[in-house]
C-alpha positions as CSV (number, residue, x, y, z in Angstrom):
1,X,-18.4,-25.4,-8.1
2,X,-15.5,-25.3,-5.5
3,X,-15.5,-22.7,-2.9
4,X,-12.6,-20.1,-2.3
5,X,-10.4,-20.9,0.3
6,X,-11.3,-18.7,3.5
7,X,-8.4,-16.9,5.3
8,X,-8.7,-17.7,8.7
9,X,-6.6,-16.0,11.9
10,X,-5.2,-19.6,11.8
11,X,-4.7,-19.7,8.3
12,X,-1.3,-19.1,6.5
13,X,-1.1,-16.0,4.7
14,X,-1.5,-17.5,1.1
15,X,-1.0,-13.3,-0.8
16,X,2.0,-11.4,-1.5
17,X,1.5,-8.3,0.6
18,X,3.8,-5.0,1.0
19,X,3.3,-2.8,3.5
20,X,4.7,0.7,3.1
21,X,5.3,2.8,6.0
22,X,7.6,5.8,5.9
23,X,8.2,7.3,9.6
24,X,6.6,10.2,10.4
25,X,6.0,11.3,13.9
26,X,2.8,13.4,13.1
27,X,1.2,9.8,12.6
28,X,2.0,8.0,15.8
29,X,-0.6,5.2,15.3
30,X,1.5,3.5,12.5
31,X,3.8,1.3,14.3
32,X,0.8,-0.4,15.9
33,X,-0.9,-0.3,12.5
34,X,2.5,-1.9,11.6
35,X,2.5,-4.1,13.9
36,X,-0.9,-5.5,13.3
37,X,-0.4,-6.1,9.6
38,X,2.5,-7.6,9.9
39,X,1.0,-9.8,12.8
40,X,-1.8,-10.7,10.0
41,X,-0.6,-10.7,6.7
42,X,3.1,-11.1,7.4
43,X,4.0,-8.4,4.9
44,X,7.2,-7.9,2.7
45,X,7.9,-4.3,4.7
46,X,9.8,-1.0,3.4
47,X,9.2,1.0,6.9
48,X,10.9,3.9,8.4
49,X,12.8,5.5,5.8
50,X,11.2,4.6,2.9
51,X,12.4,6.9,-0.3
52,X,11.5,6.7,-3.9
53,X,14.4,5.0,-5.0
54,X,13.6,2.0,-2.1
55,X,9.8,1.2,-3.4
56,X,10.8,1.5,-6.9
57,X,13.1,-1.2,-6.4
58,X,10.7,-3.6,-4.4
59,X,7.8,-2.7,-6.7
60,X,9.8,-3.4,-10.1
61,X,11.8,-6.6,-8.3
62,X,8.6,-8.3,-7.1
63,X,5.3,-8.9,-7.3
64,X,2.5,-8.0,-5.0
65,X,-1.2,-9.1,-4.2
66,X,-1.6,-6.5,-1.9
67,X,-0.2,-3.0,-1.6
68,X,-0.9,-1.3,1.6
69,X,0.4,2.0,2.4
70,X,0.6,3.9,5.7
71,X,1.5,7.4,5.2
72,X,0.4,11.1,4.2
73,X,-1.3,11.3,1.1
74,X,-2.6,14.7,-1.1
75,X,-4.2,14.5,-4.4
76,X,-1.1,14.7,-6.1
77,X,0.1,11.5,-4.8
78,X,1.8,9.8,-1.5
79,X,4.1,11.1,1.1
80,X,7.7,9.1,1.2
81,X,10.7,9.8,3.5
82,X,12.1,12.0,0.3
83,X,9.2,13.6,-1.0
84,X,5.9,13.0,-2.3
85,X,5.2,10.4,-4.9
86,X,3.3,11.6,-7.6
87,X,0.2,9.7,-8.1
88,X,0.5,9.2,-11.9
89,X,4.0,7.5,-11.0
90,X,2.8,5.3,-9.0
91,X,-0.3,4.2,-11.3
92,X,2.8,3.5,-13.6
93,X,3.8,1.5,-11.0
94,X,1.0,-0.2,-10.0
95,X,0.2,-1.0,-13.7
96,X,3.4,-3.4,-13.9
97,X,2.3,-5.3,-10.4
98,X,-1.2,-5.4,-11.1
99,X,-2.1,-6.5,-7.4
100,X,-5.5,-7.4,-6.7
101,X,-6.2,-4.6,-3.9
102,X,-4.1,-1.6,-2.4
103,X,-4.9,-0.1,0.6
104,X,-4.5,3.6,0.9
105,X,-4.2,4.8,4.7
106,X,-3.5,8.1,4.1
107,X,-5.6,11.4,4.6
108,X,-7.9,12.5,1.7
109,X,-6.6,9.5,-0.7
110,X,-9.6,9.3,-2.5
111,X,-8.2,11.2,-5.9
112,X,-5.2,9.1,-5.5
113,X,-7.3,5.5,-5.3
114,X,-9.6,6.9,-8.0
115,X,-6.8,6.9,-10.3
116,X,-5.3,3.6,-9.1
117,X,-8.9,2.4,-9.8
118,X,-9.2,3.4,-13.2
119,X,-6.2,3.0,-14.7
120,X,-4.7,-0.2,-13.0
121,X,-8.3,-1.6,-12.3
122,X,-7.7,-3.5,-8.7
123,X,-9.4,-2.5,-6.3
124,X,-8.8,0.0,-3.6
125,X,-9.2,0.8,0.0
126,X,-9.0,4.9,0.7
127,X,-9.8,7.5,3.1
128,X,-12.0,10.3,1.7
129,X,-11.3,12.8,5.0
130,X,-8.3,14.5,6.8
């Protein structure tokens, strides 16, 4: 039996990642968390003004391994430059990518990773608190 390849800091980054990040100056820790993924993972990036229109586009023109999202979150989905993407939307989505994790940065995104869980069935990374 083989082993999995290990990523290493060394390593070249062998997944498709997009890293979300619409600006918003009540979250001033996301250019460093910016810069630090993109440092990592070297991410495909849709920062700063990032509107519905924009991540439709990269979702439905490529594929992703990893998803990660920096940005205000409710239950009823995630917070984009134009308005809040509704979290049944984006499982729609999510269902034509089918990445392997997403990564939810985003206050109290637990209702919107449950239902990323269960009906796309990667896995998912979510904050649970304000």
């Amino acid at each position: 039996m083989a082993d999995s390849p290990r990523l290493s800091r060394t390593a070249p980054n062998r997944h498709r990642t997009l890293l979300v990040a619409p600006h918003d100056e009540t979250l001033p820790d996301v250019d460093r968390e910016v810069q630090r993924v993109t440092n990592t993972l070297s991410p495909r990036l849709l920062f700063a003004e990032v509107t519905m229109a924009a991540l439709v586009d990269e979702l439905q023109r490529s594929k992703s391994d990893l998803i990660w999202f920096a940005a205000h979150s409710s239950a009823e989905g995630l917070a984009l430059t134009d308005g809040v993407l509704a979290a049944s939307r984006l499982v729609q989505l999510l269902r034509q990518q089918t990445p392997w994790l997403v990564f939810l940065n985003s206050c109290a995104s637990l209702p919107v990773a449950m239902a990323i869980h269960e009906e796309v069935g990667c896995a998912v990374i979510a904050t649970i608190a304000d």
